[in-house]
C-alpha positions in Angstrom: 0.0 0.0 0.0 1.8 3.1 -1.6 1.1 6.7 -0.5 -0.4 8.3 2.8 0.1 8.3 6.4 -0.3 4.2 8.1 -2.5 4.0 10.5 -2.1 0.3 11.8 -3.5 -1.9 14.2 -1.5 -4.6 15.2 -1.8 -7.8 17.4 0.9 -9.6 19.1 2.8 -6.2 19.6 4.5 -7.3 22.6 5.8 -10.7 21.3 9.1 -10.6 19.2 7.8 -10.4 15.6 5.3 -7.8 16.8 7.8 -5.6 19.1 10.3 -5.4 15.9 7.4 -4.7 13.1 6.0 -2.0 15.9 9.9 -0.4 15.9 10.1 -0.4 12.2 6.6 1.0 11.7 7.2 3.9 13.8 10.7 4.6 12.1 8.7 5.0 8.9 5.9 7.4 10.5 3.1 4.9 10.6 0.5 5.3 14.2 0.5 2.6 15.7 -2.9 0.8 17.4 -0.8 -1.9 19.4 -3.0 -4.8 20.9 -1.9 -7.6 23.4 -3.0 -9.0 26.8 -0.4 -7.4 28.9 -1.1 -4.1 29.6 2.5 -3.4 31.2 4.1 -5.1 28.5 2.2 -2.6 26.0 3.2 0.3 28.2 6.9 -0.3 28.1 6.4 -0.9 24.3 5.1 2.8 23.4 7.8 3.9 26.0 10.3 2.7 23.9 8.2 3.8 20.5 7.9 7.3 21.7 10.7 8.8 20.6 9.7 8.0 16.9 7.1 11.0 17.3 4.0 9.0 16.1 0.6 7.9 17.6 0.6 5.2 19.6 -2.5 3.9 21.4 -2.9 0.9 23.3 -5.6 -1.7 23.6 -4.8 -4.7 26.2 -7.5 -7.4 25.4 -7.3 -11.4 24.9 -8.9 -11.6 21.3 -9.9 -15.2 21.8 -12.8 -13.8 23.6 -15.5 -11.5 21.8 -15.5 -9.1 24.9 -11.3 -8.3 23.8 -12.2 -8.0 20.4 -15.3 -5.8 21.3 -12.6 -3.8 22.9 -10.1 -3.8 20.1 -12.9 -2.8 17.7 -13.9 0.0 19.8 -10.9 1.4 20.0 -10.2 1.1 16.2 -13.2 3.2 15.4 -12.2 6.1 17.8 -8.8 6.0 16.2 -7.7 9.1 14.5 -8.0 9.0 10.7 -9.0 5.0 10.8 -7.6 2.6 10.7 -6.1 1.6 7.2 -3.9 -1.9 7.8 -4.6 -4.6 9.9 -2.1 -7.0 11.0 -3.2 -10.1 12.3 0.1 -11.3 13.9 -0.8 -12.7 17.5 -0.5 -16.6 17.9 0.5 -19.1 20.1 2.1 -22.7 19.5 1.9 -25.9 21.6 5.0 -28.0 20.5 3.9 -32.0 21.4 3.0 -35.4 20.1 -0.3 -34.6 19.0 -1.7 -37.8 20.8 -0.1 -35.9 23.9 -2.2 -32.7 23.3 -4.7 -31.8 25.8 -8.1 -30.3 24.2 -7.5 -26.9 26.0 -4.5 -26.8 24.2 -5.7 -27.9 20.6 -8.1 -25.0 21.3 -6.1 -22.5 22.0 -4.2 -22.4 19.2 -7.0 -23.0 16.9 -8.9 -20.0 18.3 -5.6 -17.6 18.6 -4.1 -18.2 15.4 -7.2 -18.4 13.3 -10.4 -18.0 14.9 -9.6 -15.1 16.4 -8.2 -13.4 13.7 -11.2 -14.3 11.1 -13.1 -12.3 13.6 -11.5 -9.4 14.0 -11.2 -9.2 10.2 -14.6 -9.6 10.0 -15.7 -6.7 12.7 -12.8 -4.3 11.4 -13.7 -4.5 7.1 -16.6 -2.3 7.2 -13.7 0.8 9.0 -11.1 -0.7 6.8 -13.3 -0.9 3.2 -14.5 3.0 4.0 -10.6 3.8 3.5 -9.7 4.9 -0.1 -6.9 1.9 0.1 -6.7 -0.5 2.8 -5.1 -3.8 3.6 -5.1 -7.0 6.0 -1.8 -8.2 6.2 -1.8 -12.0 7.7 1.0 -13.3 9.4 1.2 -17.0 9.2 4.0 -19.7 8.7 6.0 -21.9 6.8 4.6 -24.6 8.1 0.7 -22.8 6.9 2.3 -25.3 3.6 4.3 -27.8 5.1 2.7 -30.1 7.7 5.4 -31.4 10.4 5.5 -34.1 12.7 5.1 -32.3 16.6 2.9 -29.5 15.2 -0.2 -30.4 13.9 -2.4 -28.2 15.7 -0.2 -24.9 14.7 0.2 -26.2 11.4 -3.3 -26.9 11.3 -4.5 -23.1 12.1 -1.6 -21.8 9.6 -3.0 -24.1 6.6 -6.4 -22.3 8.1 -4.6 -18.5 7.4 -3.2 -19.7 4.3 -6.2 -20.4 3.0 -9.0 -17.9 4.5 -6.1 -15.0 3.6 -6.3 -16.8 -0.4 -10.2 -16.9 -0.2 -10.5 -13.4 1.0 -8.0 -11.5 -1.1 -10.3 -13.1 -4.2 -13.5 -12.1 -2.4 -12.1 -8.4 -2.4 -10.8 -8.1 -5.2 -11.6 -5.0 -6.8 -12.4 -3.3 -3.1 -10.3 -0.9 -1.4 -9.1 -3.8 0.5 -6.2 -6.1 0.0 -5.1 -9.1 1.1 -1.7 -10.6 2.2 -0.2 -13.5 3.2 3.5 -13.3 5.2 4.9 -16.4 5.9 8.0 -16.8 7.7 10.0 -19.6 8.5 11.3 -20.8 12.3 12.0 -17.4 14.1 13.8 -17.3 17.3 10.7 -15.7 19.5 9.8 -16.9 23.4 7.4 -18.8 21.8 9.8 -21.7 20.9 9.9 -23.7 24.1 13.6 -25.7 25.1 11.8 -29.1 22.9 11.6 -27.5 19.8 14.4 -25.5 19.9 16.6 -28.9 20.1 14.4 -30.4 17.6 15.1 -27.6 15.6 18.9 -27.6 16.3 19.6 -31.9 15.5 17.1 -31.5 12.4 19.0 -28.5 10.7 16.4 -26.0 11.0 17.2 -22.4 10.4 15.5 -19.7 12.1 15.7 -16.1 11.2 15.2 -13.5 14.1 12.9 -11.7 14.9 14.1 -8.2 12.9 14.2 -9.9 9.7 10.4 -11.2 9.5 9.2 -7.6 11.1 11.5 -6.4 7.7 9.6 -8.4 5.3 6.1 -7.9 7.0 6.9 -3.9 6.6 8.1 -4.3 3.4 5.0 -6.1 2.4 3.0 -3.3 3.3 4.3 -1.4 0.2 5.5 -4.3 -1.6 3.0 -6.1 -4.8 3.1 -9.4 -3.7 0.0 -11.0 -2.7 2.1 -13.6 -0.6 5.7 -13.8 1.1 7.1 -17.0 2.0 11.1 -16.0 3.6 13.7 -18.1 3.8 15.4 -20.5 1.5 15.3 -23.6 1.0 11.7 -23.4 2.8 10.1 -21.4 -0.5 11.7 -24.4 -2.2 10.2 -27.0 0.1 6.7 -25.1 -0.2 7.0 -26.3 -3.9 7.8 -29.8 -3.7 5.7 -30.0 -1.2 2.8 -29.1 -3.1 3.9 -31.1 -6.1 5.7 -33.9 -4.6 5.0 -34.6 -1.3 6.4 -38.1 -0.8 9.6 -36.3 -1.0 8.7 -34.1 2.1 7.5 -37.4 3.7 11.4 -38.7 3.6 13.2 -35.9 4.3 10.7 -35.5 7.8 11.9 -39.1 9.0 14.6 -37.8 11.5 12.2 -35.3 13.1 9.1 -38.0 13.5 11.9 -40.3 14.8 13.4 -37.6 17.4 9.8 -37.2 18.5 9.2 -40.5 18.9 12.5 -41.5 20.5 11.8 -42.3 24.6 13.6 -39.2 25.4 12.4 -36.9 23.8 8.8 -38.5 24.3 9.3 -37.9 28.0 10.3 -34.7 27.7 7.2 -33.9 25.8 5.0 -35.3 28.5 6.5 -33.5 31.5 6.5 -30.0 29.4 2.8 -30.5 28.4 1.9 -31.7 32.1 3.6 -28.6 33.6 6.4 -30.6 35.1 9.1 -28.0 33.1 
């Protein structure tokens, strides 16, 4: 989105991705709506952001619930000038066996990482499509392409992104609004607990930090691109996935193995029974 002043509203501002993308907005003279559960957290944040000069305003509300995004949605239409991007960037992961997986948990991350965003989109297009050019910008994953062994439930709710950001940007096509999809790969954020991060580290995975996905979601903003996958060779594996999966099948052996393996089994179990 080229021209004007941003006025954005993002979610997850106080997590690592959203702290960074916050920082970088403000550098480029985008007011900020910043939304997250912690209201200290968000506090600190916008004393950090204020010497950039721009609005910040602060919303602290848990968008799984309809009163939070009641709240958020309030505060969006009191905003100065509207709101003109959405960013929908709050989620949550719960690394496990999926057999291990309690249903609170399976849940949660449904309802953070995809219910919860569909509605907020939902309550926020009528401020957003009243704009003379608007966008929601979805922040997904990789992995919203590439199932993985240990993640079904995240993987499940970034498949769900990937596709309600695909379905929407085609239902509004030719609106005010656009759609698009960021995808990054493994990013080195608190939300990695110690399991996946040695997952991560015997299976090769690269993970970027936090500052270069808050580069390419900014960049996105003004960019053409309907979607954004970062990293390489994860684009690459996006496309052999799709075309040759059985491939992706092989290559996954190690990590079902590790998960599998007694150890790391037990490990698993004591993280998801609070025993960490």
């Amino acid at each position: 989105m080229k021209g004007g002043t941003m006025n954005v509203l993002l979610t997850g501002a106080t997590g690592g991705i959203g702290a960074q993308t916050a920082a970088l907005l403000a550098t480029r003279g985008a007011n900020l709506l910043l939304v997250a559960r912690d209201a200290s957290r968000l506090n600190a944040l916008r004393t950090r952001l204020a010497r950039f000069g721009t609005t910040v305003e602060l919303v602290a509300a848990d968008l799984a619930t309809e009163e939070g995004r009641h709240r958020v949605v309030a505060a969006a239409q009191e905003f100065q000038g509207g709101i003109n991007v959405l960013i929908n960037n709050a989620g949550i992961n719960r690394f496990d066996l999926f057999d291990r997986q309690s249903d609170k948990d399976l849940e949660a991350v449904v309802n953070i990482n995809l219910l919860a965003p569909m509605l907020l989109t939902h309550k926020l297009l009528p401020l957003l499509q009243r704009q003379r050019k608007a966008m929601v910008l979805n922040v997904g994953s990789i992995v919203g392409s590439i199932g993985l062994p240990g993640q079904v439930a995240y993987c499940s709710s970034k498949f769900g992104m990937h596709g309600f950001s695909e379905a929407l940007r085609r239902e509004l096509d030719g609106s005010p609004v656009r759609v698009v999809y960021v995808a990054p790969r493994s990013t080195d954020t608190d939300m990695n607990d110690s399991l996946l991060r040695e997952i991560n580290e015997l299976t090769g995975v690269r993970t970027d930090d936090t500052s270069v996905v808050a580069r390419h979601v900014v960049d996105a903003i003004s960019g053409t691109r309907n979607e954004r996958f970062i990293g390489w060779p994860e684009r690459l594996f996006v496309k052999i996935n799709a075309l040759l999966p059985g491939l992706v099948d092989r290559s996954l052996k190690k990590q079902r193995r590790l998960l599998n393996g007694s150890r790391v089994s037990d490990e698993a179990h004591a993280i998801s029974n609070g025993v960490k």
